[in-house]
C-alpha positions, 0 to 999 in steps of 0.5 A: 265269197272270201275264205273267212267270210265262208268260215265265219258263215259255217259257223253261225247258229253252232253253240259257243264251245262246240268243237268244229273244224272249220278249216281245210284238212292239210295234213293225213297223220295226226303227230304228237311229239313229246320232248321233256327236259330238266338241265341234266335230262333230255327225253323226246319220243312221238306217241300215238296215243294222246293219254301218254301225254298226261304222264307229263303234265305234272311232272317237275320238268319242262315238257313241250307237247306239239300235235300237229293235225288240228282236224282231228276234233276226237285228239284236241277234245282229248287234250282238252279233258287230260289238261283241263282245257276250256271249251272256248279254248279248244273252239279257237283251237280248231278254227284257222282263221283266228287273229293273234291273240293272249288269253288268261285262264289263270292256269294256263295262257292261251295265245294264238299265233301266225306263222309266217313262211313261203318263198314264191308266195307266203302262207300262214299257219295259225299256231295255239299254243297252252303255257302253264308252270308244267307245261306247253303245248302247242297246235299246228295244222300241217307238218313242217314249221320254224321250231327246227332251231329251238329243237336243236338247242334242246338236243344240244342244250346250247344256250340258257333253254335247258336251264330255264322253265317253261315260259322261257320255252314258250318265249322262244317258241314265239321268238322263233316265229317272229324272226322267221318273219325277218326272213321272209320279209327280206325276200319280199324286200328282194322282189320288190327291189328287183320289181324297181328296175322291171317297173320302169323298163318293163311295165307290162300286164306281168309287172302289174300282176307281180306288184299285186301279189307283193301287195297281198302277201304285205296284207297278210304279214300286217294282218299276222303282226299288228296284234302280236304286239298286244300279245307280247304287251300283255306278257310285258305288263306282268299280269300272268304269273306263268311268266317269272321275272327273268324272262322279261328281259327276253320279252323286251327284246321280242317286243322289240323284234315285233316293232321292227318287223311291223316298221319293215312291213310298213315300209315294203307296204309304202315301197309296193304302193309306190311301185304302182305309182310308178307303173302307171306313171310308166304306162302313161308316159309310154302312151303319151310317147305314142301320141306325140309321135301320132300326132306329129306324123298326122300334123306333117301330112296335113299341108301335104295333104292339101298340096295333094287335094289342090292338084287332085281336083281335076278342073280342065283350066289349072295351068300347072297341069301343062307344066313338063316340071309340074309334078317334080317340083310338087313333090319337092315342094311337099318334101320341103315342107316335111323337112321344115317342119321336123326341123321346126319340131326338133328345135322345139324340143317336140321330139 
């Protein structure tokens, strides 16, 4: 049975709101980082105690709050109570397996997330993030993500982002997962490029197997880009007040990201599809190449065949059987009629 379908079959009779991890533990410490900043300020410390956190939520700066260990139901209820949190909210929360997708709870947005990473075979990580005017906060499952440059740019208050608000820090945590998918789309497009010059001259059961996984992990990107449009079309209409005005040039340009990386999906998916296409073209055409030859050989020996047969009868009155030339000159007779006719192939363009 499929991962979600398992999921989605835990989660039945349970009552909406219930706080239920539904997915697989992938990280032993529970983290909590903080990082608070104004355009003259800068603090960033981990804490262990989830009530540090609540000092910030109304504090007249920018505070990004990332808790990384979503198994631990006892720290999201927690952050539930601290931030006024909805129970549906907090549900979403702790099961992996929702589709990108923007909530309005009028004081905060709720928007869920894939991120995309991987090399030799491309995960995803479901990643919630709570914007409000004080702060945000994010939920990821297990350590390591693509936020390592927008923390950078924080540290170093390079750019616009220690001079901008909150949802400015929340566009370019979403911008930070989208580009990220840039990145591993271009090295499924090298696979699939190197898989062109395998497909043809080595089209074998590992060749069929490789296009198979560049297919799955092009489901999986579809699956994480094709409602992240919405999401973005949502910020876009202006119907949150937590994004101001200035932002929504940036918005703009991260719809515009998110078209590109839904085009380039696309794109590989038809180019992986013609892979397969081309592989079993491939194979037929080897096969057909096997049976050319086959057959040409079973067409050659069938007059020799009956020249052998005519003289292996054995009847006591055949008058070449007294014959001093008889067997050589057979033999150059069958020898004849092998060449003619592999000349009469060649002309034909048979081989």
């Amino acid at each position: 049975m499929p991962k979600i379908l398992e999921e989605t079959e835990k989660q039945l009779g349970t009552v909406p709101g219930t706080i239920l991890y539904h997915g697989a533990k992938k990280t032993s410490k529970v983290k909590i980082q903080i990082i608070d900043y104004t355009g003259k300020t800068f603090v960033e410390k981990k804490v262990k105690d989830v009530k540090e956190c609540f000092a910030f939520k109304k504090k007249d700066t920018v505070t990004w709050i990332n808790i990384t260990g979503i198994h631990d139901t006892y720290l999201v209820k927690q952050i539930g109570e601290l931030f006024d949190i909805h129970d549906l909210v907090l549900e979403d929360i702790v099961n992996p397996n929702q589709r990108p997708k923007i909530e309005d709870y009028e004081a905060y947005l709720f928007v869920v997330l894939q991120m995309v990473y991987g090399t030799k075979k491309v995960e995803t990580e479901q990643v919630s993030l709570i914007i409000s005017d004080s702060f945000v906060i994010s939920f990821q499952e297990k350590d390591g993500d693509v936020f390592d440059h927008v923390r950078e740019r924080i540290r170093k208050a390079k750019g616009r982002i220690k001079r901008k608000k909150n949802d400015y820090l929340a566009y370019a945590l979403m911008d930070a997962i989208v580009d990220h998918y840039f990145v591993v789309l271009e090295k499924i497009g090298d696979k699939v490029e190197s898989m062109e010059r395998k497909v043809v001259d080595e089209a074998n059961s590992e060749t069929l197997t490789q296009i198979r996984k560049i297919k799955r992990d092009l489901i999986f990107m579809r699956k994480s880009t094709w409602p992240l449009r919405e999401v973005i079309s949502f910020l876009l209409r202006g119907e949150s007040k937590i994004f101001k005005k200035d932002t929504t040039p940036y918005l703009r340009d991260l719809y515009d990201h998110t078209i590109q990386v839904i085009d380039t999906v696309e794109t590989l998916r038809d180019m992986a599809s013609g892979l397969l296409d081309i592989y079993m073209t491939s194979v037929s055409n080897r096969m057909n190449e096997v049976m050319k030859v086959l057959t040409i050989i079973a067409t050659i020996f069938i007059p020799l065949t009956f020249v052998a047969g005519i003289y292996g009868m054995n009847f006591t009155h055949m008058p070449e059987l007294d014959t001093t030339w008889a067997y050589p000159v057979v033999w150059i007779i069958m020898v004849a009629i092998a060449i003619t006719m592999l000349i009469y192939f060649k002309k034909k363009k048979w081989l």
